[in-house]
MARBA-942117 format. One record per residue (C-alpha): residue in one letter; x, y, z. Coordinates in nm, 2 decimals, always signed. Each point is the difference from the previous one (the first is absolute). Layout:
SITE r     px     py     pz
SITE A      X      Y      Z
...
REM end
This chain:
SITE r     px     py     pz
SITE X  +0.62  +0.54  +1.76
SITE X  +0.14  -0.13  -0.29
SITE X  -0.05  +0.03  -0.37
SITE X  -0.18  -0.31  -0.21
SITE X  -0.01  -0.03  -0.38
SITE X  -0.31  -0.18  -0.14
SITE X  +0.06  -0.11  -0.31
SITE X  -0.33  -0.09  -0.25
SITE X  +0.01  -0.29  -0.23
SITE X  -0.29  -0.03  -0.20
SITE X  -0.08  -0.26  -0.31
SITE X  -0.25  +0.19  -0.20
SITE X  +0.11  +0.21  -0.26
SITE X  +0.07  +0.37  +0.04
SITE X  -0.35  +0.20  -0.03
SITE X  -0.06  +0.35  +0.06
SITE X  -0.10  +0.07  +0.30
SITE X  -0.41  +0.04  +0.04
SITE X  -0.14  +0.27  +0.21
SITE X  -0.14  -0.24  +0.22
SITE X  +0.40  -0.17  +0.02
SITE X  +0.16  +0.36  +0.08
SITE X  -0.28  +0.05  +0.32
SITE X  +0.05  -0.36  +0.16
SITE X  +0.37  +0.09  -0.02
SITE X  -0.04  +0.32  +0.14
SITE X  -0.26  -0.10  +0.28
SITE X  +0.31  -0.29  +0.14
SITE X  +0.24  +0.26  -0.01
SITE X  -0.22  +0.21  +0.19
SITE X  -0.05  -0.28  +0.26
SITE X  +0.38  -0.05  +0.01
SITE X  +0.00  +0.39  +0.15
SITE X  +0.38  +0.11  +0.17
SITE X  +0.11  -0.33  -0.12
SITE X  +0.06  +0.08  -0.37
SITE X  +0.32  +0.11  -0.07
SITE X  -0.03  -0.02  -0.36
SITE X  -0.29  -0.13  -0.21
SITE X  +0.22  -0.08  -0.26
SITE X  -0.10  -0.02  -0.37
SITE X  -0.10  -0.33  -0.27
SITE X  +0.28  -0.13  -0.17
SITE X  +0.00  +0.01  -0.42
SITE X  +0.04  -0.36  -0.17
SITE X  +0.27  -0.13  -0.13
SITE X  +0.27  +0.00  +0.30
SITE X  +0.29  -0.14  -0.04
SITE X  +0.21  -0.26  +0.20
SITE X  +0.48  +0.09  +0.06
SITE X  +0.16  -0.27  +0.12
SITE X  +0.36  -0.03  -0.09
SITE X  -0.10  -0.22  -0.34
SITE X  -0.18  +0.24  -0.12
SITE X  -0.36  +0.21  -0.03
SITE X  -0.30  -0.15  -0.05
SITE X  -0.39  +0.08  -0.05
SITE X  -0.17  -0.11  +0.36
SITE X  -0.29  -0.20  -0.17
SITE X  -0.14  -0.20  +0.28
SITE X  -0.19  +0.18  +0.28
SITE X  +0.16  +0.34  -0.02
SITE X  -0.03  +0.22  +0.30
SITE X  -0.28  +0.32  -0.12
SITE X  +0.04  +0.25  +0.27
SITE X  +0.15  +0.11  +0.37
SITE X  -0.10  +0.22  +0.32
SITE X  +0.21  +0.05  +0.29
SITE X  -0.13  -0.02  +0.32
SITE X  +0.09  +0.03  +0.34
SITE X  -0.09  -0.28  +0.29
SITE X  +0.16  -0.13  +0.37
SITE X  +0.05  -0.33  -0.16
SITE X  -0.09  -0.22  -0.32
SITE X  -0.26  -0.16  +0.15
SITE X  -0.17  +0.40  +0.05
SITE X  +0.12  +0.05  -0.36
SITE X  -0.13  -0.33  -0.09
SITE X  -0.33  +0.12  +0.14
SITE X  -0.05  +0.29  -0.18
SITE X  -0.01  -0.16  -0.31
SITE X  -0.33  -0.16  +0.07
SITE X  -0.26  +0.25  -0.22
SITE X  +0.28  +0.03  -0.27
SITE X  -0.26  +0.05  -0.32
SITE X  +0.27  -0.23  -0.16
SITE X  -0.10  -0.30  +0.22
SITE X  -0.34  -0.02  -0.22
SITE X  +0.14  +0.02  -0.34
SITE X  +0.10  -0.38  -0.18
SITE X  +0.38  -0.07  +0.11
SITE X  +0.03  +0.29  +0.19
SITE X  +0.26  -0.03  +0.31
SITE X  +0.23  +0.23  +0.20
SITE X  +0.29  -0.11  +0.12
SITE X  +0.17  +0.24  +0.36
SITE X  +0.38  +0.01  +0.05
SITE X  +0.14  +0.24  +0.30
SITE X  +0.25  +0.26  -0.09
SITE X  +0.34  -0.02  +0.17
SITE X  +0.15  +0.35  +0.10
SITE X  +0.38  +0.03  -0.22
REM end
């Protein structure tokens, strides 16, 4: 098994979090079981963007929020997205990259 990081992008603005919110997210994670490594946790506004010229506010389509999980493959990673309460909000995406072992 290896370790998968889903990544959320999401285009509507930062909200708190409704009960109703807090319980879909809690239901998927239930669903993803032995899987979850790490839910993870939201991500504040206002990230910012190194690069070698300089820092800069990330404006357009800034990730909101990670979990790690663990899967065979990224197509089983892949899968387990589907049901992400994310995937019903406006904009919302996630995006999985594999882990590689250092």
């Amino acid at each position: 098994m290896t370790n998968f990081v889903f990544v959320y992008y999401n285009d509507a603005s930062m909200e708190a979090p409704t009960e109703e919110g807090k319980a879909a997210w809690g239901a998927w994670f239930g669903k993803l079981g032995d899987k979850l490594v790490d839910a993870g946790n939201p991500f504040n506004t206002g990230g910012k963007a190194v690069e070698k010229s300089g820092v800069t506010t990330i404006e357009n389509y800034p990730a909101t929020g990670y979990t790690i999980v663990k899967a065979a493959s990224i197509d089983e990673a892949t899968d387990l997205v589907k049901g992400c309460p994310l995937l019903d909000v406006p904009g919302g995406a996630v995006r999985v990259y594999e882990t590689l072992p250092m």
